[in-house]
C-alpha positions as CSV (number, residue, x, y, z in Angstrom):
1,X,99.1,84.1,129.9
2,X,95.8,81.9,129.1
3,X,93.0,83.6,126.6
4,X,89.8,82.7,127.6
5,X,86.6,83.3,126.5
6,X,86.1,86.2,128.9
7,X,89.1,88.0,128.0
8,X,88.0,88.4,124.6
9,X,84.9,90.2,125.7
10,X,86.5,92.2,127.7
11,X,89.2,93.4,124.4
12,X,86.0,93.5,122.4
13,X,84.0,95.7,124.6
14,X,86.8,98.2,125.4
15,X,87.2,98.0,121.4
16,X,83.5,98.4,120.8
17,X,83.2,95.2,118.5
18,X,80.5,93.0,118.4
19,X,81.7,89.0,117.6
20,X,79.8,85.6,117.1
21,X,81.3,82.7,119.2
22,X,82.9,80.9,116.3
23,X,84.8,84.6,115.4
24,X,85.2,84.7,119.5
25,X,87.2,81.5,119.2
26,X,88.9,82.2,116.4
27,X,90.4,85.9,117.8
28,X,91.1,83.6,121.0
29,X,93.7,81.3,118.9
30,X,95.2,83.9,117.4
31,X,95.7,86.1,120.6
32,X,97.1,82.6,121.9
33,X,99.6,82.9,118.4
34,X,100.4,86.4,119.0
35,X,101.7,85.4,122.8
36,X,103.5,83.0,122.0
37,X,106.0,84.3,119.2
38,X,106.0,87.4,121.8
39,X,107.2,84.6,124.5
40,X,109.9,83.3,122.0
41,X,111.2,86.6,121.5
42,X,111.4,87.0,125.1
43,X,114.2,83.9,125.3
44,X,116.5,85.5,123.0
45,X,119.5,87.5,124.2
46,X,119.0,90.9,123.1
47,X,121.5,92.5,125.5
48,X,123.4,93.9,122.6
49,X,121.2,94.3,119.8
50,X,121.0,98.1,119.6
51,X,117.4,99.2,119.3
52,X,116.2,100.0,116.2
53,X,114.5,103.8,116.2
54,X,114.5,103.7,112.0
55,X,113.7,100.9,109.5
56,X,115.7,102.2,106.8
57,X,118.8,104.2,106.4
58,X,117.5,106.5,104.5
59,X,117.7,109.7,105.7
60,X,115.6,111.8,103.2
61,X,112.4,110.0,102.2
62,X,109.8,112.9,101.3
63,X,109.8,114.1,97.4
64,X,110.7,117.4,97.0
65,X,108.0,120.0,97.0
66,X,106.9,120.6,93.2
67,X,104.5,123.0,91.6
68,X,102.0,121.0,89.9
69,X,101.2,122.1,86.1
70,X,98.4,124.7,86.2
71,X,95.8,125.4,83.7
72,X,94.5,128.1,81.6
73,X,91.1,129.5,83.4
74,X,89.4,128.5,80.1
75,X,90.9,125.2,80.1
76,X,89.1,124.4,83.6
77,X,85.7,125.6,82.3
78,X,85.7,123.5,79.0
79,X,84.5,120.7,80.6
80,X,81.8,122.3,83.1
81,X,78.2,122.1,82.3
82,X,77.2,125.7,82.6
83,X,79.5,128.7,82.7
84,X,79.5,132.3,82.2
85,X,82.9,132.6,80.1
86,X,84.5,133.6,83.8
87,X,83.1,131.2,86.7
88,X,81.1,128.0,87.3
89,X,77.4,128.4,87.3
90,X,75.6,126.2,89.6
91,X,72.1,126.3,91.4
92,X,71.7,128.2,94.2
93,X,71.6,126.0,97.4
94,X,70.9,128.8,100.0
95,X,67.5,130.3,100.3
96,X,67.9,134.6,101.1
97,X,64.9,134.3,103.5
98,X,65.9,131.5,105.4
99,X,69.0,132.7,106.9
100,X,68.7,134.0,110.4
101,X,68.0,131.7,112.7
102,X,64.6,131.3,114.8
């Protein structure tokens, strides 16, 4: 299959991207790449290469579900720049008046 100028547009508009004719050129050589290892894998005999579903044989790849270390209520406020010796203090972003709409 040939890559011409016109099928680049058409990938970039149905991708939403914008390109310059020297980036246009270069996306054309390297489509023209792309085909072509994809051609030499076609002219191998794969007839009994099983497919591959995993990359790995490991079966178990996740950690295991851990409860992080907590802190101390007063250990999270010692940093915060106003507190009440219970909770964050911070300014008040909603106005009481202003909250029905019109």
């Amino acid at each position: 299959m040939k890559i011409d100028k016109e099928m680049v547009d058409r990938i970039a508009a149905l991708a939403y991207l914008k390109f310059e004719d020297e980036e246009k050129e270069q996306i054309r050589k390297d489509l023209e790449k792309i085909l072509g290892f994809v051609q030499k894998l076609n002219e191998l005999d794969t007839s009994d290469v099983e497919p591959l579903i995993y990359l790995s044989d490991s079966t178990r790849v996740l950690r295991e579900d851990t409860r992080p270390e907590q802190i101390s209520r007063q250990e999270g406020l010692l940093n915060a720049p106003e507190t009440d010796g219970e909770y964050f203090l911070v300014p008040k972003v909603i106005d009481d008046n202003n909250h029905s709409p019109k």
